[in-house]
LONU-539777 format. One line per 4 residues: number of its first residue (from 1); for each residue x, y, z of N, C-alpha, C. Coordinates in pm, 1 decimal. Last residue first. Layout:
BEGIN
NUM = X/Y/Z/X/Y/Z/X/Y/Z  ...
This chain:
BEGIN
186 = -4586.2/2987.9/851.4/-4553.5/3115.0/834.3/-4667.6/3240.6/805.8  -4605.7/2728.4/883.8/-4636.1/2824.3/1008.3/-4604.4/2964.6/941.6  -4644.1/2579.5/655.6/-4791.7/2624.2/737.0/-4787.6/2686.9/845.8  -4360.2/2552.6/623.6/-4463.2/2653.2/519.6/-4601.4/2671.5/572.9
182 = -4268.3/2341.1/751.2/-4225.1/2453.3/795.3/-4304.8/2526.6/716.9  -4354.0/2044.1/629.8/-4480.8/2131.1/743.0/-4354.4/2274.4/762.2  -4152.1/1991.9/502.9/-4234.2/2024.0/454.4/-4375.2/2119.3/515.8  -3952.0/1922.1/724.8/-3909.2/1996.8/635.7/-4044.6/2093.2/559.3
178 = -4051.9/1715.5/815.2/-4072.6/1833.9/909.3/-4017.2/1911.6/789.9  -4028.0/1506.2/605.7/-4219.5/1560.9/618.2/-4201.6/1667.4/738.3  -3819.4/1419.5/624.7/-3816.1/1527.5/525.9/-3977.8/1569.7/583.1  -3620.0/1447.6/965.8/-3754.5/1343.7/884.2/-3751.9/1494.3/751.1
174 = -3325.7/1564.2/1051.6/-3439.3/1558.8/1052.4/-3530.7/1484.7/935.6  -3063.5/1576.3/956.6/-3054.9/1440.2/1079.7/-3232.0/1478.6/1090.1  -2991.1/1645.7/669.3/-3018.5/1689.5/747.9/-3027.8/1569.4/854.8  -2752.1/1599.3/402.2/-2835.9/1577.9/469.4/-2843.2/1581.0/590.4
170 = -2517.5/1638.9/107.8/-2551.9/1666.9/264.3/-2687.9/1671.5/247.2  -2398.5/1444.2/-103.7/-2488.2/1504.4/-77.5/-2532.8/1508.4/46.1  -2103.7/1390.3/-259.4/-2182.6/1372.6/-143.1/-2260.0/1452.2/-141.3  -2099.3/1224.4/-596.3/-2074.2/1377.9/-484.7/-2152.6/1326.2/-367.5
166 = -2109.4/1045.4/-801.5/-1999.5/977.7/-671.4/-1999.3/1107.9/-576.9  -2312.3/1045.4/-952.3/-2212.5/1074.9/-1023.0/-2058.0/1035.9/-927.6  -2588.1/1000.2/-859.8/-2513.9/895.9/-951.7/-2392.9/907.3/-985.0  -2510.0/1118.4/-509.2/-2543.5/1127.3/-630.1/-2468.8/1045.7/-727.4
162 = -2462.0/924.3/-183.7/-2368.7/999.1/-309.1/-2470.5/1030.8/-423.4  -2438.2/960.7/168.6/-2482.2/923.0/37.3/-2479.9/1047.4/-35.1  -2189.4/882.8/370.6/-2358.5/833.9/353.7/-2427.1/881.0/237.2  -1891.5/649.7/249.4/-2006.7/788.1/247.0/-2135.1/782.7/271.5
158 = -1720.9/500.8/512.9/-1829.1/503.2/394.4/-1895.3/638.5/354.4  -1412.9/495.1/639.7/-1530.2/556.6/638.1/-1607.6/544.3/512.6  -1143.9/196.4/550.0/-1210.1/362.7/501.6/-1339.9/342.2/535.9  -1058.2/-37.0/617.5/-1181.3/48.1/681.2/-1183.9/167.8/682.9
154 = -888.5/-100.3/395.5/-1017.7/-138.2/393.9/-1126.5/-98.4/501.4  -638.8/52.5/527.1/-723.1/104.7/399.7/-880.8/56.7/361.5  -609.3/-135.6/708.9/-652.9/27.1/737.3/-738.2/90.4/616.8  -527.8/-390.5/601.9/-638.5/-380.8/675.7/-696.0/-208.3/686.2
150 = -310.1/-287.6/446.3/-427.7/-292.5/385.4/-548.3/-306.7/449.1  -129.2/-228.8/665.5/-173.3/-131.1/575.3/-303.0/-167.7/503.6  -126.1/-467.1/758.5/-188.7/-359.0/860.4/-228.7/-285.4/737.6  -11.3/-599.6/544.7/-138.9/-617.9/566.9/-201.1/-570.9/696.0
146 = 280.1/-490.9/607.8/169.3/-479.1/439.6/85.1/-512.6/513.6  348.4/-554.4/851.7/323.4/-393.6/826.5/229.7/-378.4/681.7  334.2/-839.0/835.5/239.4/-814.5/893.3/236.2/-623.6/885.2  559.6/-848.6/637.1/445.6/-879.5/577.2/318.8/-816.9/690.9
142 = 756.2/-773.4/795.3/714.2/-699.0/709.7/596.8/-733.7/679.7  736.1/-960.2/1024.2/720.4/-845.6/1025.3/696.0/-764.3/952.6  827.2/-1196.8/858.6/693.1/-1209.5/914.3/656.7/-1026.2/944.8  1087.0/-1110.7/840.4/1012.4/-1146.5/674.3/889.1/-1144.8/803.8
138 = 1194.4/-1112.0/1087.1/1205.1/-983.4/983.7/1090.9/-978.3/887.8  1194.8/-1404.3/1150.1/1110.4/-1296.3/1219.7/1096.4/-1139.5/1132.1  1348.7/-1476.6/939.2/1211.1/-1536.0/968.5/1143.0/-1408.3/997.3  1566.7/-1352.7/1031.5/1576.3/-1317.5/900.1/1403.7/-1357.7/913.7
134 = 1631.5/-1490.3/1303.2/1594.6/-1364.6/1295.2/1544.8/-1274.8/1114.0  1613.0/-1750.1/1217.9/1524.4/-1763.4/1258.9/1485.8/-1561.6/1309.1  1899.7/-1754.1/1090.0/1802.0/-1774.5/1006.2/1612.4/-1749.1/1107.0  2151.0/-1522.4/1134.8/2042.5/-1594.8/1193.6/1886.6/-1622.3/1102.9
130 = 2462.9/-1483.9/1019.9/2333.4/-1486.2/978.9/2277.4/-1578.8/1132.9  2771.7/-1269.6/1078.3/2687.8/-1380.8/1053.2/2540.0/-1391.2/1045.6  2901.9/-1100.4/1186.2/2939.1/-1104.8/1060.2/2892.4/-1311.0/1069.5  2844.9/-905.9/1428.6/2868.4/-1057.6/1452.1/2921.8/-1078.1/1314.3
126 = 2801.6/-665.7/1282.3/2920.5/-663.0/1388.1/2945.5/-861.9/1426.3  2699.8/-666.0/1064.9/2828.2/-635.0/1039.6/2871.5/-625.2/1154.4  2448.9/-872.6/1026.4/2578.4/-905.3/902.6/2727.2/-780.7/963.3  2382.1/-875.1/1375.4/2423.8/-993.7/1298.0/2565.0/-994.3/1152.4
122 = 2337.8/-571.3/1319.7/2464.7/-605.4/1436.2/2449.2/-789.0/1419.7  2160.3/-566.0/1104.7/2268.5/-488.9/1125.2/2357.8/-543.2/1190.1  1933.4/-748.4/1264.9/2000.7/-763.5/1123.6/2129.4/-709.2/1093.6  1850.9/-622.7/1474.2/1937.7/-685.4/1492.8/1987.2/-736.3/1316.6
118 = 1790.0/-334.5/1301.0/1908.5/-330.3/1371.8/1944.5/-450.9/1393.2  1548.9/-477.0/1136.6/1653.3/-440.7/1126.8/1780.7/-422.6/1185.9  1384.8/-524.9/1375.8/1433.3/-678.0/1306.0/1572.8/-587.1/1213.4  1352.7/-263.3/1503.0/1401.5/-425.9/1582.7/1473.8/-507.1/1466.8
114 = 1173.5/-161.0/1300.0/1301.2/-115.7/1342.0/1410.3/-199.9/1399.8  1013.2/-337.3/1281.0/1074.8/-362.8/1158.0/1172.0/-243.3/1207.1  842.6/-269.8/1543.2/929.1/-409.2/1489.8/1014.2/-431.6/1392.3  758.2/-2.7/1410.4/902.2/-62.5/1572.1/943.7/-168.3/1537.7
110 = 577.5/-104.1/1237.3/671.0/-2.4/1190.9/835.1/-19.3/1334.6  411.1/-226.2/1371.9/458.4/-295.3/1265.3/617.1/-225.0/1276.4  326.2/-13.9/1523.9/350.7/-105.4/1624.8/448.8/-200.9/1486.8  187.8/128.1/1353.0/328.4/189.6/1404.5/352.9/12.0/1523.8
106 = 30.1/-102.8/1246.2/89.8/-15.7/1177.5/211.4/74.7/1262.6  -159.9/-75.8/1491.7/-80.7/-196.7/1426.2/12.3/-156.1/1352.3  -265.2/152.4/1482.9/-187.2/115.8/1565.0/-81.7/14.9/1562.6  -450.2/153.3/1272.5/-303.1/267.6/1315.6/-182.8/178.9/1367.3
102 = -634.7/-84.6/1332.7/-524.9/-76.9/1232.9/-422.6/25.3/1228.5  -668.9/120.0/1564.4/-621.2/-65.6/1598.3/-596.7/-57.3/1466.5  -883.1/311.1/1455.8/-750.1/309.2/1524.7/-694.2/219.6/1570.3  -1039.0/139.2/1311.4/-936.5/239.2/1221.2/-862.0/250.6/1297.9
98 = -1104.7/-233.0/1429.7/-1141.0/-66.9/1400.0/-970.4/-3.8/1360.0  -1160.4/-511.0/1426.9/-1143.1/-420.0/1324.5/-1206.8/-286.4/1358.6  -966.8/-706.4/1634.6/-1109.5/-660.5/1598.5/-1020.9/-530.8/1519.7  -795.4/-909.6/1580.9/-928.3/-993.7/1633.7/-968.5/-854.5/1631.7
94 = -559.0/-791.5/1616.8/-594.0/-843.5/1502.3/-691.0/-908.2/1472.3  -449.9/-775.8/1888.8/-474.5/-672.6/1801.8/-546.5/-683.5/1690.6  -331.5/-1026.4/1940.0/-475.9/-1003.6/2014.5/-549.7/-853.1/1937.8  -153.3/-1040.3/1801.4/-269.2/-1125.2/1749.1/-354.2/-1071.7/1816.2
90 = -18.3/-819.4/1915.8/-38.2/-818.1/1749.2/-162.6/-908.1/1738.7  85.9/-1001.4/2150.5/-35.3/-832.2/2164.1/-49.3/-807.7/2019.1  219.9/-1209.6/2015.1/100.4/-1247.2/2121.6/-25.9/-1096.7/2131.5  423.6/-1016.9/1917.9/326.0/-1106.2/1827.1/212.5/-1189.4/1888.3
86 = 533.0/-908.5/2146.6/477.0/-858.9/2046.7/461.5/-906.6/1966.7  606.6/-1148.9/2316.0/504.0/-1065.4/2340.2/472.2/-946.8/2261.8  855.8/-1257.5/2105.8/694.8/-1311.1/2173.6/583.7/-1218.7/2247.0  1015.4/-1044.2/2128.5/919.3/-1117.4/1998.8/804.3/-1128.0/1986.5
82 = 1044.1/-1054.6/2455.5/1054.3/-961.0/2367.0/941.1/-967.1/2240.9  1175.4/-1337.4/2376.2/1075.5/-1298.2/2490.7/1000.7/-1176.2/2430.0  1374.5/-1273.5/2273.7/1262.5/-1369.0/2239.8/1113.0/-1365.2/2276.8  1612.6/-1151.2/2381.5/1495.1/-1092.1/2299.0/1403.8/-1189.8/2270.7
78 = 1600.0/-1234.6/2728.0/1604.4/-1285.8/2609.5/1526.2/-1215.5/2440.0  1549.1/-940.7/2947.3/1543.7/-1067.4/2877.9/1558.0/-1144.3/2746.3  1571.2/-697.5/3163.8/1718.6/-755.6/3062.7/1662.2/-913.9/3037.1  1384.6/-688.5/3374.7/1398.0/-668.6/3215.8/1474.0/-669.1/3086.0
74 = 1496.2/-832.9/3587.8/1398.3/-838.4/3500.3/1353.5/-812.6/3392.3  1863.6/-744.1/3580.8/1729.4/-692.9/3580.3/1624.8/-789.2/3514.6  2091.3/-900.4/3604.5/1983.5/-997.1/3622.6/1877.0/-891.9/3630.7  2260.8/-681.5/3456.4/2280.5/-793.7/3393.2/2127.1/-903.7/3457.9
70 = 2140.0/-320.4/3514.1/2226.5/-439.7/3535.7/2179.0/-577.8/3512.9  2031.1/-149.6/3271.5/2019.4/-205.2/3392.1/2121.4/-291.3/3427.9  2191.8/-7.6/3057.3/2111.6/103.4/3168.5/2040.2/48.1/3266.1  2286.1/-188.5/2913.0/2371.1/-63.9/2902.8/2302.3/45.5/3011.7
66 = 2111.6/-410.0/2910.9/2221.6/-406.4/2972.4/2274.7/-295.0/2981.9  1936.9/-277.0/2683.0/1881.6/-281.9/2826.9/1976.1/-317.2/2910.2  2070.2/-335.2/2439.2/2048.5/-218.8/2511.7/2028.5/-224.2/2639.6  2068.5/-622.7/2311.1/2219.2/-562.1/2379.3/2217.2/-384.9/2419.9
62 = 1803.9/-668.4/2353.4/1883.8/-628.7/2218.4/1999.3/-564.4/2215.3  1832.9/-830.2/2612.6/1737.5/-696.5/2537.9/1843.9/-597.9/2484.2  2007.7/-1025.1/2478.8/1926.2/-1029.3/2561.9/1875.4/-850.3/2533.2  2203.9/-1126.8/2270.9/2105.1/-1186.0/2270.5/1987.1/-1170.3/2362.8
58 = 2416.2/-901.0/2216.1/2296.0/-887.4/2183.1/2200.7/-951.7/2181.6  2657.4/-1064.1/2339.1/2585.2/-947.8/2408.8/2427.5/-870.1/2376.4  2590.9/-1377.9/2228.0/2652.6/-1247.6/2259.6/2579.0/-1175.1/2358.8  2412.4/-1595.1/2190.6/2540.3/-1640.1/2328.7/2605.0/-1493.3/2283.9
54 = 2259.5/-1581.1/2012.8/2215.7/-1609.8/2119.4/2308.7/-1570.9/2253.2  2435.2/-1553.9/1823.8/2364.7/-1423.4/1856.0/2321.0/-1454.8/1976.0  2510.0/-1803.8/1793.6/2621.2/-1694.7/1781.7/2533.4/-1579.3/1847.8  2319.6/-1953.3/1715.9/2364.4/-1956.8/1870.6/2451.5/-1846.7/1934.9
50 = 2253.6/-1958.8/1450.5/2135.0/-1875.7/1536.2/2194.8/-1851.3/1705.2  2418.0/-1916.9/1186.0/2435.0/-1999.9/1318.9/2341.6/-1876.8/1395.3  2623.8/-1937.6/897.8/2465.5/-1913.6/953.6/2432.5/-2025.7/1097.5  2917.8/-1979.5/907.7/2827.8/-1818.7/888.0/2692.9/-1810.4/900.1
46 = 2914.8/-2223.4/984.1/2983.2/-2162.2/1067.2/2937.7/-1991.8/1033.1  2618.3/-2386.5/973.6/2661.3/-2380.5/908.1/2786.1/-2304.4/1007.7  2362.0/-2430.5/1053.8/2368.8/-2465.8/931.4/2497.0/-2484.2/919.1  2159.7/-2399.5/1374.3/2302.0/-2381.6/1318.4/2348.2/-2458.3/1198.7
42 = 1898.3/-2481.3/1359.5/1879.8/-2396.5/1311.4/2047.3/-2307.6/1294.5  1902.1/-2695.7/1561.1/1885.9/-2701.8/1422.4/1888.7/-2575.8/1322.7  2199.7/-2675.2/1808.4/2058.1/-2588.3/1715.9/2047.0/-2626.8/1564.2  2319.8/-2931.8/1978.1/2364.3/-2853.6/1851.1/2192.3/-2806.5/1802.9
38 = 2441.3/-3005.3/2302.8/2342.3/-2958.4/2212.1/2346.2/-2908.2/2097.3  2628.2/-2958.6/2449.0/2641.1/-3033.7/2400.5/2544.8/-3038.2/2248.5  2551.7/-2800.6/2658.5/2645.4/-2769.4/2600.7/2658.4/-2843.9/2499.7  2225.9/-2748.1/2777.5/2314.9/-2858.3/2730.7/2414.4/-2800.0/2654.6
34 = 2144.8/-2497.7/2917.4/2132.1/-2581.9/2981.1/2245.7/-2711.5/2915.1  2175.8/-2302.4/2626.6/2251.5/-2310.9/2768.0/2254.8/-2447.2/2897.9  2001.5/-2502.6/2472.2/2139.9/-2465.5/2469.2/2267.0/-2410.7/2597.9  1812.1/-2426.7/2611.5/1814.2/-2585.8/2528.9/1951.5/-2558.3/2549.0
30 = 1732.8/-2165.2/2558.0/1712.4/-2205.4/2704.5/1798.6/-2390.8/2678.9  1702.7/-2125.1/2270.1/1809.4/-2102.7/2329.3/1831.2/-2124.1/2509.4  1545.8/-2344.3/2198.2/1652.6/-2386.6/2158.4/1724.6/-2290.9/2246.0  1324.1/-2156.8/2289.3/1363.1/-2332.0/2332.3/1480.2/-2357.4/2301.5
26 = 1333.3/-1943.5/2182.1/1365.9/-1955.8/2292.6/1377.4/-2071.3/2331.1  1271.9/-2006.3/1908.2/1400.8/-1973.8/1923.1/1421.9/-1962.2/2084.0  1023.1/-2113.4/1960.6/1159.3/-2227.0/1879.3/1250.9/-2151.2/1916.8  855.7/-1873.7/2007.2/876.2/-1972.6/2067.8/973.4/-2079.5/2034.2
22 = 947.1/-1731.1/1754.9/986.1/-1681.4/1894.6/964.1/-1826.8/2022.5  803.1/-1904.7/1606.3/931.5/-1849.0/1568.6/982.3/-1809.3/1699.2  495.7/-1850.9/1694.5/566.4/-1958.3/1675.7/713.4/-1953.7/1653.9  480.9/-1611.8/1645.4/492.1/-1625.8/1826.2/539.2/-1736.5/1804.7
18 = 466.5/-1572.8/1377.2/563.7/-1492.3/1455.6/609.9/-1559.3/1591.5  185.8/-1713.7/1322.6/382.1/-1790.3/1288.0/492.0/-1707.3/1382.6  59.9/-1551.8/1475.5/75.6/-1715.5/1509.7/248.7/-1744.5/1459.2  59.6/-1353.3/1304.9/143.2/-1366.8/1402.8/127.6/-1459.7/1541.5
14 = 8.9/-1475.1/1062.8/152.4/-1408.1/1107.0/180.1/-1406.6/1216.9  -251.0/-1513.7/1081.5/-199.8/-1641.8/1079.7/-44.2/-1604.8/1102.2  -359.1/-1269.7/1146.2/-369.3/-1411.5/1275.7/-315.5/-1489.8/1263.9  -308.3/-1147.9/921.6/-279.4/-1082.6/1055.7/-283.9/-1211.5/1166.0
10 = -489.2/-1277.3/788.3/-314.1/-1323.3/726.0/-261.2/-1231.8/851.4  -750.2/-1278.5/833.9/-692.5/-1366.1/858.6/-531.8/-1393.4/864.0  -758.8/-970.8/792.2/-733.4/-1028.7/943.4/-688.7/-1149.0/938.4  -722.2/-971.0/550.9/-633.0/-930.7/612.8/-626.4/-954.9/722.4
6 = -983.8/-1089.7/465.8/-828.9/-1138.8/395.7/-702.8/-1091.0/484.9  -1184.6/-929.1/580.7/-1182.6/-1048.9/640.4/-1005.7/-1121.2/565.3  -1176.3/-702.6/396.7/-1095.0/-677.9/547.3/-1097.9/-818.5/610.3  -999.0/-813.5/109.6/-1054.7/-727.9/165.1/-1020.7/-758.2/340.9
2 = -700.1/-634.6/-85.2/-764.8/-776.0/-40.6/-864.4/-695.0/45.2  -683.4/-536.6/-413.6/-651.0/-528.8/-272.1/-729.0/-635.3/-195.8
């Protein structure tokens, strides 16, 4: 298993790449609307095309937030956006090591990889196409739920102390020499 300095680093460097990913895909897709003309490096092909998603209904909060605000709410934004600020609050998550901040990371992992799925879903079977830069974001997500996990596991509680054999042996929060003076008051 790796230890806890292995995991923070691959926690900082994910979701660097993450915010990096989210940042390309909003350039290109702010790029795109502005120039019609414009072709996304990241369109390969007529079944792998990152613009297709961009330019549906699911390219802005995840084709939900339209269904309960109207179209210029503030919060009806680019999922990118979206991305991006959960791999910006992931990194900032990932600079200190305690048990509940690895939890947390961990269900916070666990949403995202709800996200990257569904749009995965409504890419292969309602668009019936690929986004290579959402398949990215998926693969970064998982990896960052493995190495929450292992970050957590590496800050298992220590025992304070074991007999040669691995038992815990309880101890008092008092000095042993009060232990010993209790026999001269009796």
């Amino acid at each position: 298993m790796c230890g806890l300095g292995c995991t923070k680093f691959f926690n900082v460097v994910l979701s660097l790449v993450g915010l990096g990913i989210s940042a390309f895909a909003l350039f290109v897709e702010m790029k795109s609307e502005v120039d019609e003309d414009f072709t996304p490096p990241c369109d390969l092909g007529e079944d792998i095309s990152c613009s297709v998603l961009f330019h549906s209904q699911y390219g802005t909060g995840f084709g939900l937030v339209s269904q309960f605000l109207p179209a210029n709410h503030p919060a009806n934004q680019p999922n990118n956006v979206y991305w991006g600020i959960y791999f910006a609050f992931f990194f900032l998550l990932s600079l200190f090591n305690y048990k509940f901040i690895a939890t947390f990371q961990i269900l916070l992992s666990l949403c995202a990889l709800v996200g990257s799925a569904y749009l995965g879903y409504i890419l292969h079977f309602v668009l019936k196409n690929v986004c290579v830069l959402t398949v990215g974001t998926g693969a970064v997500n998982v990896l960052l739920l493995l190495f929450s996990m292992c970050k957590r596991r590496a800050l298992k509680p220590k025992v304070l102390k074991e007999d040669k054999y691995g038992y815990y042996i309880p101890t008092t929060n008092y000095p042993s020499n009060q232990n010993n003076n209790f026999k001269k008051f009796i």
